[in-house]
C-alpha positions in Angstrom: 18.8 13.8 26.8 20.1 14.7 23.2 17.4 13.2 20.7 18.5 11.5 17.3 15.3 11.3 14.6 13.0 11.3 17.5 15.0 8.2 19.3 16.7 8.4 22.8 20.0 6.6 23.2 18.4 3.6 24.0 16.4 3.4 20.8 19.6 4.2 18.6 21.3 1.2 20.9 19.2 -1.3 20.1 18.7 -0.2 16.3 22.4 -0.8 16.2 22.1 -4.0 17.8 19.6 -5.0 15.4 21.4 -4.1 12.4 24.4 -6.6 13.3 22.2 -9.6 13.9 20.7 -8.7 10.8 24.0 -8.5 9.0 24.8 -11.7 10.8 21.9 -13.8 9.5 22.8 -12.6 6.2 26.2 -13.9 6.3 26.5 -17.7 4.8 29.1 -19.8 5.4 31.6 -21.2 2.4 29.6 -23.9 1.0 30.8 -27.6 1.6 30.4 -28.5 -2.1 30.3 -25.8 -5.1 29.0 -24.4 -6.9 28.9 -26.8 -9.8 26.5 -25.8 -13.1 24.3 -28.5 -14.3 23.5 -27.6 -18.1 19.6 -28.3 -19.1 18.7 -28.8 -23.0 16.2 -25.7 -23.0 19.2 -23.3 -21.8 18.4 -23.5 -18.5 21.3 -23.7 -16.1 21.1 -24.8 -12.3 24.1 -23.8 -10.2 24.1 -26.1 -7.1 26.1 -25.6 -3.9 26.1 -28.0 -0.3 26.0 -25.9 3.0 25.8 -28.2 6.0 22.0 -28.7 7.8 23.5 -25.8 10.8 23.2 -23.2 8.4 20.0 -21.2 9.1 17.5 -20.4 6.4 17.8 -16.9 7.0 21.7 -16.9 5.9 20.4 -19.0 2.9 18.0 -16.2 2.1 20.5 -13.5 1.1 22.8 -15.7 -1.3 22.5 -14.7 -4.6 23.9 -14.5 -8.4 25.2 -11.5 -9.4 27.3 -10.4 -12.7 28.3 -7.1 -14.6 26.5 -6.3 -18.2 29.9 -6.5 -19.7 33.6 -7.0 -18.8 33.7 -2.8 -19.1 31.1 -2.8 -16.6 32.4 -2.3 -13.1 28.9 -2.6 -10.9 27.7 -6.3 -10.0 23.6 -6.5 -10.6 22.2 -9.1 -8.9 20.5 -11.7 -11.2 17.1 -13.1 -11.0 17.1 -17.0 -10.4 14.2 -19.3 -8.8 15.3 -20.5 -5.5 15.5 -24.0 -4.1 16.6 -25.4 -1.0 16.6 -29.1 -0.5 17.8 -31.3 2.8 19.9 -34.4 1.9 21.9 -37.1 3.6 24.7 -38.3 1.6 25.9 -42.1 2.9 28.4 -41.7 5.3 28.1 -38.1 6.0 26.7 -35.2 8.3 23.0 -33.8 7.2 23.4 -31.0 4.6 21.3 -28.8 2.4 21.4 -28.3 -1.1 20.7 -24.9 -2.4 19.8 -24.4 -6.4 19.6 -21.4 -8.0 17.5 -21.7 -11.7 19.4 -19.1 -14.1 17.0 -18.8 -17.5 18.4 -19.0 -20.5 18.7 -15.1 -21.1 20.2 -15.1 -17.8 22.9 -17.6 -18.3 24.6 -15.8 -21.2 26.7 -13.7 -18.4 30.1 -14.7 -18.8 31.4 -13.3 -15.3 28.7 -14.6 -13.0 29.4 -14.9 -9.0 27.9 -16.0 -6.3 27.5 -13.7 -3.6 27.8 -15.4 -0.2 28.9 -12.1 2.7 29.6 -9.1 2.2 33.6 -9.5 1.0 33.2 -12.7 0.1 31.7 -14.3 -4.0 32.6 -17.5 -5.5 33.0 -17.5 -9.5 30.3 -19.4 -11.4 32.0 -21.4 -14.2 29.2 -21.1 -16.5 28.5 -23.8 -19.9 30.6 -22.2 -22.9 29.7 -25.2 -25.4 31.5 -25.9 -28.7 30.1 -24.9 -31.8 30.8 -27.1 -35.5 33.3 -26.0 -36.5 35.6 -26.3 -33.2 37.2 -28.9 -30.9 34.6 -30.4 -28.6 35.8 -32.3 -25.5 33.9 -34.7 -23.0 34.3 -37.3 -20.5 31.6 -39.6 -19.4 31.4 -41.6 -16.4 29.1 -42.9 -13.4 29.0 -43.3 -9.8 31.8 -45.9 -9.7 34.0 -43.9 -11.7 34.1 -40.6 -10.4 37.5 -38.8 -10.9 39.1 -36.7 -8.3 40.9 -33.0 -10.0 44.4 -35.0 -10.6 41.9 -37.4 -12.9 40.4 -34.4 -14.8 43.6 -32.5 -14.9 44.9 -35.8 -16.9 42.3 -36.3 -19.3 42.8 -32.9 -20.3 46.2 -32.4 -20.7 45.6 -35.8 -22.9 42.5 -34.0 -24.7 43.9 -31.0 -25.3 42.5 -28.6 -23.8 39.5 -27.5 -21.2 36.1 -29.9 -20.8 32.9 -28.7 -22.2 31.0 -30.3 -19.4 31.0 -33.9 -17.8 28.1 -36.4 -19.0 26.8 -37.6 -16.0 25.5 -41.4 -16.9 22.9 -43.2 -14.6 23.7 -44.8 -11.1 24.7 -43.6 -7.7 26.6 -41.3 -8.0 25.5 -38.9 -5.1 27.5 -40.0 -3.2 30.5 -38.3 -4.7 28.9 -35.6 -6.6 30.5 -32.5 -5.9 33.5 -33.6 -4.0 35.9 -34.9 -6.0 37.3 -31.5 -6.4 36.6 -30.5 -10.1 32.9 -30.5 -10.2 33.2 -26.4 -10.2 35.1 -25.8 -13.2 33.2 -28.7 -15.8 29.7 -28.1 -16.4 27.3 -31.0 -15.9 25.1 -32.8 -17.9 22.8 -35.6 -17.4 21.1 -36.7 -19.9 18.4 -39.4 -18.5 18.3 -40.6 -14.8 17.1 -43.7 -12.7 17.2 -43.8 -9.1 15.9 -45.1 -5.9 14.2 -43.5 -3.4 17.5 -43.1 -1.3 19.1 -40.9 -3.9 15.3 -37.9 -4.3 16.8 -35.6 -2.6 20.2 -35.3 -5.4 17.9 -35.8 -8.2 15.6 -32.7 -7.0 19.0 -30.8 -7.2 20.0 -31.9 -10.7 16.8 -31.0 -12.2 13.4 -33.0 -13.3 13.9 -36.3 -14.9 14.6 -36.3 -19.2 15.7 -33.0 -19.6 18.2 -34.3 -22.0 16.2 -37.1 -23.3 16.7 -35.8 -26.6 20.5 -36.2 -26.6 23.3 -34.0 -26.4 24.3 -31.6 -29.8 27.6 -30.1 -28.8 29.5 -28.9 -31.9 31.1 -31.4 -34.3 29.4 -34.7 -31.8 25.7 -35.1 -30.7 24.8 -38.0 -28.4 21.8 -39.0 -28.6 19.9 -40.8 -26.1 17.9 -44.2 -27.7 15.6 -45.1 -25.2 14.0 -47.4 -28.2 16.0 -49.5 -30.3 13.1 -49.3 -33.0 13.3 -45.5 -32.8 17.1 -46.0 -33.2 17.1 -44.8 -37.1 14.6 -42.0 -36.9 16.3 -40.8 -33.7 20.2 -40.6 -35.7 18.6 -38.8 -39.0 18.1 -35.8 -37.1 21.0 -34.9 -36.6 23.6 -33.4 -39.3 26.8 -33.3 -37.3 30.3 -35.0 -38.1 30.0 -38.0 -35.7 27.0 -39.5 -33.7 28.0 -41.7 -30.4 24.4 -43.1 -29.1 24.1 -43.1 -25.4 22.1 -46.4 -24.7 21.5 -45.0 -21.0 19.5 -48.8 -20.6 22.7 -50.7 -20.7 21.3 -53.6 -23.3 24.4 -55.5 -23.6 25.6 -56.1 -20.0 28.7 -58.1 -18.5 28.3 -57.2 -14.9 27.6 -60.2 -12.5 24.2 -58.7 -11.2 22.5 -58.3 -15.2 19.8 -61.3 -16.2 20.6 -63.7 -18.4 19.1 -62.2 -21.5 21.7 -59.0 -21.5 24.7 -60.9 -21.7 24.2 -61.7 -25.8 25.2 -58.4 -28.4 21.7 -59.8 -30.1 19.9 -57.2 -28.5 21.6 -54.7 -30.2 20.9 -55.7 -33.7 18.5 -53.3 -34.7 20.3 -50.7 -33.1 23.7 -51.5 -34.3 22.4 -52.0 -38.1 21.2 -48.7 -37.7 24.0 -47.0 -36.3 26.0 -48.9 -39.5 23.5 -47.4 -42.3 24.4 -44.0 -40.8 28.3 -44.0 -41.5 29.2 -40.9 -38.9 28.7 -43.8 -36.0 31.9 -45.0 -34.5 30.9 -46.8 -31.4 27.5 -46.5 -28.6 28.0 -45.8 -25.1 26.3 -48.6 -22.7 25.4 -47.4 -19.3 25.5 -50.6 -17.7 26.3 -51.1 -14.0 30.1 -52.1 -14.0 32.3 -54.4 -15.3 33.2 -52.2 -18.6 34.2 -53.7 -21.6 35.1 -52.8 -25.6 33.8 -54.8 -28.2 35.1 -55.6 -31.8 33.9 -53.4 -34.6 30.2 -55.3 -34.9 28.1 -55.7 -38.5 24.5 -57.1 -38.3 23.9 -60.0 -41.1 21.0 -61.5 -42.7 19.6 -63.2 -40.0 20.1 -60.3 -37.4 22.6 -62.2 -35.8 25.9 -59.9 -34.6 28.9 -60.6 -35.5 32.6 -58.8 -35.5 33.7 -57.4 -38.7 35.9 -54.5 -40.1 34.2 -51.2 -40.4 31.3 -52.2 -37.5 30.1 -50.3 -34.8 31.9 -50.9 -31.4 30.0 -51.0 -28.3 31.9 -49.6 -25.1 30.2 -50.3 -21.7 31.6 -47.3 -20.1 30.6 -47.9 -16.1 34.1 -49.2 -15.8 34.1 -49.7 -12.1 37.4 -52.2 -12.1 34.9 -55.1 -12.0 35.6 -58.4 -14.1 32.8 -59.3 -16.4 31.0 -62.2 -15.8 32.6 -63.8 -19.1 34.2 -62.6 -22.1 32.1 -63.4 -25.1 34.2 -63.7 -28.5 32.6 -60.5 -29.6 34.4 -58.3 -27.0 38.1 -57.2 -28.2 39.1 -56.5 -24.5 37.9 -55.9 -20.7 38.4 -52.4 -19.0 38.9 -54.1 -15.9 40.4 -51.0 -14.1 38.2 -47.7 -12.4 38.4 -45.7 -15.5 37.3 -42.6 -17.1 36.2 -41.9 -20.5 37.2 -39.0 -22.2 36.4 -38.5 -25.9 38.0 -35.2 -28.5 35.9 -34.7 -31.2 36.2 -32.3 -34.4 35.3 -32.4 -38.0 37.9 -34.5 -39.1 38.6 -37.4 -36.4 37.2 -38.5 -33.1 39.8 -39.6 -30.5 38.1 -41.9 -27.6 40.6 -42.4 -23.9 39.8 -44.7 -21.0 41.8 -42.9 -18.8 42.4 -45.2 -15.4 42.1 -43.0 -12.4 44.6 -42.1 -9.8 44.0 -44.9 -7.4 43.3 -48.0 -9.9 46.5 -50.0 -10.6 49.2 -49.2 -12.8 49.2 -49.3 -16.6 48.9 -47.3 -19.8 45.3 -45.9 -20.8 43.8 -47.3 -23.6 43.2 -45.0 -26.8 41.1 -45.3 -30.2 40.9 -43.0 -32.8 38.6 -42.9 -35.7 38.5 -41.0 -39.0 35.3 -40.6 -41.4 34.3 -44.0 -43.7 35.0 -42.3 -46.8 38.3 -40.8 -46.6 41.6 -43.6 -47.5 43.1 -43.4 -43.8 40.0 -44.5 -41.2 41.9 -44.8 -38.3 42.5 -48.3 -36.9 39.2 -48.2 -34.6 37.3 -49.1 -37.4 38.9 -52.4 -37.3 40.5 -51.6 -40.9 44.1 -52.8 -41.0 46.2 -54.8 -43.4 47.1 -57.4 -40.6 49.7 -59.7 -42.9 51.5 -56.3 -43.7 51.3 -55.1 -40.2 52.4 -58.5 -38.3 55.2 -58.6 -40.7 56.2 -55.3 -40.1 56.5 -55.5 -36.2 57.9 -59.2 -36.3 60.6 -58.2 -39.2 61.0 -54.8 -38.7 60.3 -54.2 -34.7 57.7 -51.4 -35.7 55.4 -50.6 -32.6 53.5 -48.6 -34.5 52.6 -51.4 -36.6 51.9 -53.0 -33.0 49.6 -50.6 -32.1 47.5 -51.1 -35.6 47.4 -54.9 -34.9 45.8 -54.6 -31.4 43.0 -52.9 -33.0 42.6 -55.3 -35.5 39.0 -57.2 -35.7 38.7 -61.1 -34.8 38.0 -62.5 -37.9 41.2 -61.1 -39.6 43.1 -61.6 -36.3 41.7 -64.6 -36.4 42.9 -66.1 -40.2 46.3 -64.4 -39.4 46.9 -67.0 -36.1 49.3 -66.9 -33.4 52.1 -69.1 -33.8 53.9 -70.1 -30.8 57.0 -67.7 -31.9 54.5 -64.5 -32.0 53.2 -65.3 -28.3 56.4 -65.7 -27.1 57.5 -62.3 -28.8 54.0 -60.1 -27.2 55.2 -62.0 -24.0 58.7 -60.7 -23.9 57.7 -57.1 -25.0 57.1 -54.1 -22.8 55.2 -52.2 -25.6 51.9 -51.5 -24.4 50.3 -52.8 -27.2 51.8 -56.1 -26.8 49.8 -56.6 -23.7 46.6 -55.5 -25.4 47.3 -57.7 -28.2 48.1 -60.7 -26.0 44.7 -60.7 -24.3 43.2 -60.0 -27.9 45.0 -63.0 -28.8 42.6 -64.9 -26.2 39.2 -64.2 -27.9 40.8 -65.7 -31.2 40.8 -69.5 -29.0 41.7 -69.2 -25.3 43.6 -72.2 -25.4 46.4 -70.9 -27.8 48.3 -69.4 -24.4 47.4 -72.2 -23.0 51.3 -73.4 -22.4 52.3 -69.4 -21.3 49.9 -69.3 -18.5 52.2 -70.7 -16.0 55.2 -68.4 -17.1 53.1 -65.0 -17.4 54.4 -62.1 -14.7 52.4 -60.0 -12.6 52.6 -57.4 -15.1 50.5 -59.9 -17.5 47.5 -60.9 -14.9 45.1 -59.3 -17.6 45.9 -62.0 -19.9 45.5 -65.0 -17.3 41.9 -63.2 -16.2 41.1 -62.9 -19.6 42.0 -66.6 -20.6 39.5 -68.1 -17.4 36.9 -65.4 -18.5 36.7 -66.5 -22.2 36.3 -70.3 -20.5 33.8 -69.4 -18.6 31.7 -67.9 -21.7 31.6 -71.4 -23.4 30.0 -74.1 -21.1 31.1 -76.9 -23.5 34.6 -76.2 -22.5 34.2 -76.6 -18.8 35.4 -79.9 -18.4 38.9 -79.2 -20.1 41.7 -80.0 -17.9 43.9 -77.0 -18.6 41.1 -74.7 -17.4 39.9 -76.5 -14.7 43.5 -76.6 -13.4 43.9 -72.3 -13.8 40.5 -72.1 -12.2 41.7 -74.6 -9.3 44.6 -72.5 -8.6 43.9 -69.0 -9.6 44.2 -65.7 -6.5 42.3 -63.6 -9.1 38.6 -63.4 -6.9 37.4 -61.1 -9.6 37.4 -64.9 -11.4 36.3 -67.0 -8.8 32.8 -64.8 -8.4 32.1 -64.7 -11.7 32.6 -68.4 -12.0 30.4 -68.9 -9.2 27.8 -66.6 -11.3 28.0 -68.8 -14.1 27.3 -71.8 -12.0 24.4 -70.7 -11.1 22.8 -69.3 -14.4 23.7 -72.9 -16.0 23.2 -75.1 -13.2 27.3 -75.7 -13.8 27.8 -78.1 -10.3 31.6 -78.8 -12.3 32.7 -75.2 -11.6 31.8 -75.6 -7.9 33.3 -78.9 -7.4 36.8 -77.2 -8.9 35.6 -73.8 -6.5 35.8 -76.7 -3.8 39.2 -78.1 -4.9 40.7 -74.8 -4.7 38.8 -74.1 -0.8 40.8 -77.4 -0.1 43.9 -76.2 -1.5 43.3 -73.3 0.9 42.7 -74.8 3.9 45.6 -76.9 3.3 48.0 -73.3 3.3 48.7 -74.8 -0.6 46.9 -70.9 -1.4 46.1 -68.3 0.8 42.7 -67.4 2.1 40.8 -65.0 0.4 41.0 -61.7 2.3 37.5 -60.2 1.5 34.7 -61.4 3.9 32.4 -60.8 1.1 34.2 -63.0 -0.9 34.5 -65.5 1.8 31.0 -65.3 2.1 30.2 -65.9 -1.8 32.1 -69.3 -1.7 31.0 -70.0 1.5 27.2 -69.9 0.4 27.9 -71.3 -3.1 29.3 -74.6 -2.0 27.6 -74.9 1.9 24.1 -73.7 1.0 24.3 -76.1 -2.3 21.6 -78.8 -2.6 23.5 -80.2 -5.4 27.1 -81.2 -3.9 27.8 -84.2 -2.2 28.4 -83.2 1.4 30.9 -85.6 2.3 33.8 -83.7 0.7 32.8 -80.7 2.0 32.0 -81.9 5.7 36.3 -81.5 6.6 36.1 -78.3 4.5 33.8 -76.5 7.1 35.0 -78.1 10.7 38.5 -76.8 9.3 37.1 -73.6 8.5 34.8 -73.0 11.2 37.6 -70.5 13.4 39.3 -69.2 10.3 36.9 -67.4 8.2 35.1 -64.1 8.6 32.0 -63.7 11.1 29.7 -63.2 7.4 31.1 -66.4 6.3 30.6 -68.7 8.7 26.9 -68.4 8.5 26.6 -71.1 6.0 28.8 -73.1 7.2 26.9 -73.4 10.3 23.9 -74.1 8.3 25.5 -76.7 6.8 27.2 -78.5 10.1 23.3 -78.4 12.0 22.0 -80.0 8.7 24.3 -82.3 7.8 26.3 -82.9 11.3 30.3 -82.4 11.7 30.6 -86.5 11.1 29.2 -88.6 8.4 26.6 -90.9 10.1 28.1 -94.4 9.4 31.6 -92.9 11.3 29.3 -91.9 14.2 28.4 -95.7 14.2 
């Protein structure tokens, strides 16, 4: 037998064989998710994919960065990167593995980096490429209840201008969605501080170890700090010489979501941090990571007794988890509720800053909301400062048909707003108008007094349902009015559920047994067929609980309420009202008799 380097045939055989399953283990499959590139403050940059939990270790093993010296360079080096692989279970979804390669900072300079996956077969890396001073810098911000899908980001870029610099990443859940909704490969990542349960360890070991942007983010003409410490608030703004300063308040102290505690819902937590923000003059507005139910405030000033108030020239505050929630109330202090799944994109550069909530493909229909500020000291501010001649403006639109001057107006603060009025004659013009701005300056025209579109209530379209929320909402943040009949009646009849659970909400922090007995009136009205039943079990089961489980109502009105309802409400909601019938019986004890 002919001999090949001292092997027979069979040796060569299974040498042959061996070589394949080798070259077969190092083959790894296209990854489920990825890469993405999360950006770290020390230059660090982790690029992330998903492979599902079938992928063997040993195929895992052999993928790697690679990346020519220069773009004259035709040979791919491989680069050197720590390694990380890390199970996770993402709700909803089959086991996976998360695989993170650590690039250093010398490392990450590469602008051609790939990853190498099987022979034939690389993805491209779409390393950070941050703006520097003197150049455009573009961002959008968002949480887990706002994450965009690639017709979103391909939106807010055309709007913007141009590509993203990276995708600020606020805290929540968002691992749910992170890397799937189809742009995550193309916009670097950056999170700046994060909080999360034990459910979400294994997405947070992939992103990197907690704070690694606790200092902010400097990118070009903006910087973001992170204030973790309203006392720190001014030292923590000083540092920074840059054109404009947005504050990332990634502790959400001003909350109007249903879920925050009482002592969030007041702007007087912000004081210190808001007078700070003023004294600096390059602060527009601070980003508030709260947990849904996004909002906009007026321009805000801080007076002598550290009470905040709106005023031209403020700060604005902009709750940016804007999840399509309703807030649980609309203080007067809040110009106007993004109550659709939204997007924040912001354009900054050394002469303006442009800020977009851009309303994602699947929320409902309607214009995105814009802002645009220029610097304090130059004549023309831009109308997000709250700056405007409104006389001169209302006269021009209601004389002259200008929707330009519109557009001012909306952005107008309260107080002037507020000493111009709105006659009956200017309602019924926003009413009849298709302008955008019209509808924003309708629902502005609700924080001035609520009651003034009081008479228009019954004759707003479906196009106008912002305004009719907005009106019960602005109720709702004044206890004293909660015995008005006009309210009471809009609250009584109202399909808006985003309403009714925030009313049921402020029952319960202020002990309000008026709102459920009108909650009641309109269960009646449903059980009669007068409105239709809520659709939502969850909703259902809200009501159900709020009036049934009550120790405070009467249960002789709602004793009919539940035998009616027992067959036609969810399986979640009848829970209470079973509760309620073995307490209190399905007859009142002197009709037994």
């Amino acid at each position: 037998m002919r001999r090949w380097g001292g092997m027979g045939l069979y040796g060569v055989v299974l040498l042959l064989l061996m070589a394949g399953g080798a070259a077969h283990a190092a083959s790894a499959p296209d990854p489920v998710a990825g890469p993405w590139c999360i950006a770290h403050a020390d230059g660090r940059v982790r690029v992330v994919m998903e492979f599902p939990a079938t992928v063997s270790a040993s195929s895992l093993s052999h993928v790697h960065l690679q990346a020519r010296e220069s773009d004259r360079d035709d040979q791919l080096r491989a680069l050197p990167a720590q390694r990380r692989v890390q199970s996770i279970q993402r709700p909803l979804a089959d086991p996976g593995q998360v695989l993170t390669l650590i690039l250093e900072p010398q490392h990450a300079l590469y602008h051609n980096i790939e990853v190498w996956l099987r022979p034939g077969r690389s993805l491209r890396v779409n390393m950070p490429r941050f703006p520097h001073r003197a150049s455009t810098a573009r961002f959008m911000v968002m949480s887990g209840g706002t994450w965009p899908q690639a017709e979103d980001v391909e939106k807010i870029q055309e709007a913007l201008g141009g590509p993203l610099h990276g995708a600020i990443l606020l805290p929540g859940t968002w691992q749910r969605q992170l890397g799937y909704g189809g742009w995550e490969h193309q916009v670097p990542l950056l999170v700046p501080m994060r909080r999360a349960g034990a459910d979400e360890a294994a997405m947070l070991a992939a992103v990197g170890p907690p704070g690694d942007w606790r200092g902010g983010i400097d990118m070009g003409p903006l910087a973001l700090p992170v204030i973790d410490d309203p006392i720190h608030t001014a030292r923590i703004l000083s540092a920074y010489e840059v054109d404009w300063i947005v504050p990332l308040d990634t502790h959400g102290r001003w909350r109007l979501d249903r879920h925050a505690a009482r002592q969030r819902h007041h702007p007087d937590a912000l004081s210190l941090m808001l007078d700070s923000a003023y004294r600096r003059e390059v602060v527009p507005f601070i980003i508030g990571a709260g947990a849904g139910a996004g909002f906009l405030s007026d321009p805000l000033l801080v007076d002598e007794s550290r009470s905040v108030q709106a005023g031209a020239g403020g700060v604005r505050y902009l709750s940016a988890a804007m999840d399509g929630t309703a807030p649980i109330f609309l203080p007067r202090e809040v110009a106007v509720s993004l109550d659709r799944p939204a997007v924040l994109a912001i354009r900054a550069n050394q002469e303006s800053l442009y800020v977009r909530m851009q309303p994602l493909a699947d929320a409902t229909s309607g214009p995105a909301l814009e802002f645009q500020w220029q610097h304090r000291p130059q004549e023309s501010m831009g109308p997000a400062w709250g700056i405007v001649d409104v006389p001169h403006l209302m006269s021009q639109w209601r004389e002259e048909g200008s929707e330009a001057a519109l557009s001012l107006l909306a952005q107008a603060a309260l107080p002037d707003l507020r000493e111009e009025g709105f006659t009956s004659e200017i309602l019924r013009d926003l009413q009849g108008s298709s302008h955008p701005a019209a509808g924003h300056l309708l629902r502005r025209a609700t924080a001035v007094d609520a009651a003034i579109v009081n008479e228009w209530m019954s004759g707003l379209g479906e196009g106008q349902a912002g305004v009719r929320r907005d009106v019960l909402l602005r109720y709702l943040a004044q206890p004293a009015r909660f015995e008005q009949a006009a309210f009471r009646n809009f609250l009584r009849t109202t399909r808006d559920v985003e309403v009714v659970l925030s009313a049921l909400r402020v029952a319960d922090l202020h002990g309000a047994t008026s709102l459920l007995e009108v909650i009641r009136e309109r269960l009646a009205l449903q059980v009669d067929g007068e409105l239709p039943m809520d659709a939502d079990e969850t909703v259902q089961h809200a009501i159900a609980h709020a009036l049934f489980d009550s120790p405070y109502l009467s249960p002789t009105p709602l004793r009919p309420l539940a035998v009616a309802l027992e067959g036609r409400v969810a399986p979640l909601a009848r829970q209470p009202i079973e509760r309620f019938l073995q307490r209190y019986g399905r007859e009142r004890p002197a009709d037994q008799r």
